[in-house]
C-alpha positions as a printed NumPy array, in Angstrom:
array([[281.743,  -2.133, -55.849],
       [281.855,  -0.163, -58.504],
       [284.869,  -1.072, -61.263],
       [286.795,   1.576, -63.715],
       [288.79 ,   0.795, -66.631],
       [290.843,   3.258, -68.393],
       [289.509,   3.875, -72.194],
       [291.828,   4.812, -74.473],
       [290.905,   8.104, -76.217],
       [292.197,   8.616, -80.469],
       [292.029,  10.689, -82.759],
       [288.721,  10.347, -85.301],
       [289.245,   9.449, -88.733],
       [291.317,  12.684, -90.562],
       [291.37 ,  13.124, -93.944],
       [295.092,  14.515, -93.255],
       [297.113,  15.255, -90.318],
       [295.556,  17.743, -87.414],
       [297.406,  19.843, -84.956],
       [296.349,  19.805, -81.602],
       [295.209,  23.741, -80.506],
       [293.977,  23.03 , -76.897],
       [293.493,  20.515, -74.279],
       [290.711,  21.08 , -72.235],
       [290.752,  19.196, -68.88 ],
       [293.394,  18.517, -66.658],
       [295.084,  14.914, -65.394],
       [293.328,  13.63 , -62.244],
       [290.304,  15.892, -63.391],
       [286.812,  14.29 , -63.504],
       [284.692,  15.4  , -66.243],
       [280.888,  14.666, -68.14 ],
       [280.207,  12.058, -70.758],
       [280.5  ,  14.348, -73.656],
       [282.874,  16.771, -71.91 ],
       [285.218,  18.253, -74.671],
       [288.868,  16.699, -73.661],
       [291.16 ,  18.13 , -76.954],
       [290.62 ,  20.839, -79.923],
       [291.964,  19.843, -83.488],
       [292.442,  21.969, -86.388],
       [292.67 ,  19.691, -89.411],
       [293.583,  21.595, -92.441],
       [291.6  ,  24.475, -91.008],
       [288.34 ,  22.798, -89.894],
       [287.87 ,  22.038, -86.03 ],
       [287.451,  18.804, -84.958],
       [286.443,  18.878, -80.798],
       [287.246,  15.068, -79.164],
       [284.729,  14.174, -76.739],
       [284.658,  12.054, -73.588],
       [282.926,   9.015, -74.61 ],
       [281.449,   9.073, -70.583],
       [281.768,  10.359, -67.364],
       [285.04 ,  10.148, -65.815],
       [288.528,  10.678, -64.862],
       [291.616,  12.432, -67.181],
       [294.469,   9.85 , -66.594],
       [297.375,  11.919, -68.736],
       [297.348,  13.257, -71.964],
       [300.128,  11.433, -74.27 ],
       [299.408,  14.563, -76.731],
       [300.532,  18.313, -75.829],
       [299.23 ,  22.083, -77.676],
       [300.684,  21.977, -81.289],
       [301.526,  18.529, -81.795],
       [300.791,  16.952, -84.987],
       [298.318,  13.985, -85.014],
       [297.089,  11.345, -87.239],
       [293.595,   9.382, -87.347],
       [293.454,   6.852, -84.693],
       [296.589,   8.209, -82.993],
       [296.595,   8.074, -78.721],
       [295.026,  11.417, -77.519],
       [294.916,  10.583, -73.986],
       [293.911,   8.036, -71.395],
       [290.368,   8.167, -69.114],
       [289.248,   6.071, -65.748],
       [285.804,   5.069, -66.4  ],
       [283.44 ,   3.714, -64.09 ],
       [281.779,   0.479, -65.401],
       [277.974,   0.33 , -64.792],
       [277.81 ,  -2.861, -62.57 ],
       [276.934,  -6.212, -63.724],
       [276.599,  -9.712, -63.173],
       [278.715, -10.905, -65.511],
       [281.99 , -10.96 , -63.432],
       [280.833, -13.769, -61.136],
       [281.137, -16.298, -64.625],
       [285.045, -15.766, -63.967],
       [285.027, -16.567, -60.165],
       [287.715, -19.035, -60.   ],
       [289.827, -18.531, -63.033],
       [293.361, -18.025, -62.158],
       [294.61 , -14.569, -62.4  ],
       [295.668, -13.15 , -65.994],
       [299.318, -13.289, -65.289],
       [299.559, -16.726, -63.612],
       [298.082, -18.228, -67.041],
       [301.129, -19.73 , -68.493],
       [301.534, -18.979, -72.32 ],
       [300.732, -21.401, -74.987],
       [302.774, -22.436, -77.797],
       [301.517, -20.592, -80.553],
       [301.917, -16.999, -78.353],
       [303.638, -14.525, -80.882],
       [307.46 , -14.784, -80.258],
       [309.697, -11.827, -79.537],
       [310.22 , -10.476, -83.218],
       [306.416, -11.443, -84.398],
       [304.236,  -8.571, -85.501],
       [300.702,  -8.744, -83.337],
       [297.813,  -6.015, -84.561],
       [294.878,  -5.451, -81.619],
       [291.973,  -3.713, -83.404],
       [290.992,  -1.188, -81.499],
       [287.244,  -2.793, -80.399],
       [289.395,  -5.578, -79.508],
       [291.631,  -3.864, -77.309],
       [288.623,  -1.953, -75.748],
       [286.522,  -5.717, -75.138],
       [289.721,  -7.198, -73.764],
       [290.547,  -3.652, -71.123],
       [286.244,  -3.733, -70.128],
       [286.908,  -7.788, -69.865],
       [290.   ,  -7.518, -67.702],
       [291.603, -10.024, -70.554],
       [295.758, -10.147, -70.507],
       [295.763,  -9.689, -74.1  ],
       [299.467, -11.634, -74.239],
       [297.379, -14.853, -73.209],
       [295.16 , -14.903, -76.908],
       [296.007, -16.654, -79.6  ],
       [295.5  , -14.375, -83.389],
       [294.291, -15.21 , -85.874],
       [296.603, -16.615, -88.585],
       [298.441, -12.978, -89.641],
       [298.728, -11.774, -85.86 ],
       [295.155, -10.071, -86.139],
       [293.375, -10.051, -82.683],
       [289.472,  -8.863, -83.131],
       [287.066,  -8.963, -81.237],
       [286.118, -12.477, -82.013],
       [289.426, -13.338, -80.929],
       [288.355, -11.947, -77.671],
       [285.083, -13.112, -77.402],
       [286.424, -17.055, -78.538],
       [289.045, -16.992, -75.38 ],
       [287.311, -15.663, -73.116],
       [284.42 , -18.743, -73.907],
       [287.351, -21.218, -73.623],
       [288.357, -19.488, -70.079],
       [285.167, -19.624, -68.927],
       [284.697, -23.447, -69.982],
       [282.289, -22.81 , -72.65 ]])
């Protein structure tokens, strides 16, 4: 059966802030890999944000005339994953929120940074990115990822 994850959808790299002059799908609207989803103007150049594939418009966090930065939350997409074989490595592991916390899990107070390929791994992965240790700063990259999910997997 066919899996979706929802794929977080930002802003490309600006050179200064852009204002957002039109959204062009609707939440709970499917559209094409490639489908325009929201028109910039950045200092007077347009800049169109595609859909990186085929899917479904979860909400827009963004609205006409906002003011957005590079990187910044456009909106939120339902992807269908292509199938695989991969998920039957992690038939048996307990459930993401039954794994109790370790030690070293940042306390309440403790700055954590996701990159954003980390956070994108860890949402196709189905990883409960609470349950990784960072690196020593609070960084978690995709290593990061890749290392627990190895040690999950007994590897």
């Amino acid at each position: 059966m066919p899996q979706t994850t929802t794929h977080l959808i930002c802003a490309p790299a600006l050179r200064c802030p852009a204002t957002v002059t039109a959204l062009h799908a609707q939440p709970g609207h499917w559209v094409h890999g490639d489908a325009p989803l929201v028109s910039l103007d950045a200092d007077g150049a347009p800049v169109v944000v595609h859909a990186p594939a085929a899917g479904t418009v979860a909400s827009f966090v963004v609205s006409v005339n906002d003011t957005v930065d590079s990187d910044e939350l456009l909106l939120m997409m339902e992807i269908e994953e292509e199938d695989s074989d991969w998920l039957a490595l992690i038939d048996g592991l307990p459930p993401a929120c039954a794994v109790t916390p370790t030690a070293s899990s940042p306390q309440t107070g403790d700055i954590l940074q996701v990159t954003r390929a980390a956070a994108a791994l860890a949402a196709r992965l189905g990883v409960d990115l609470s349950q990784v240790n960072p690196e020593a700063g609070g960084l978690i990259n995709e290593a990061v990822v890749e290392r627990w999910v190895r040690q999950a997997l007994g590897r």
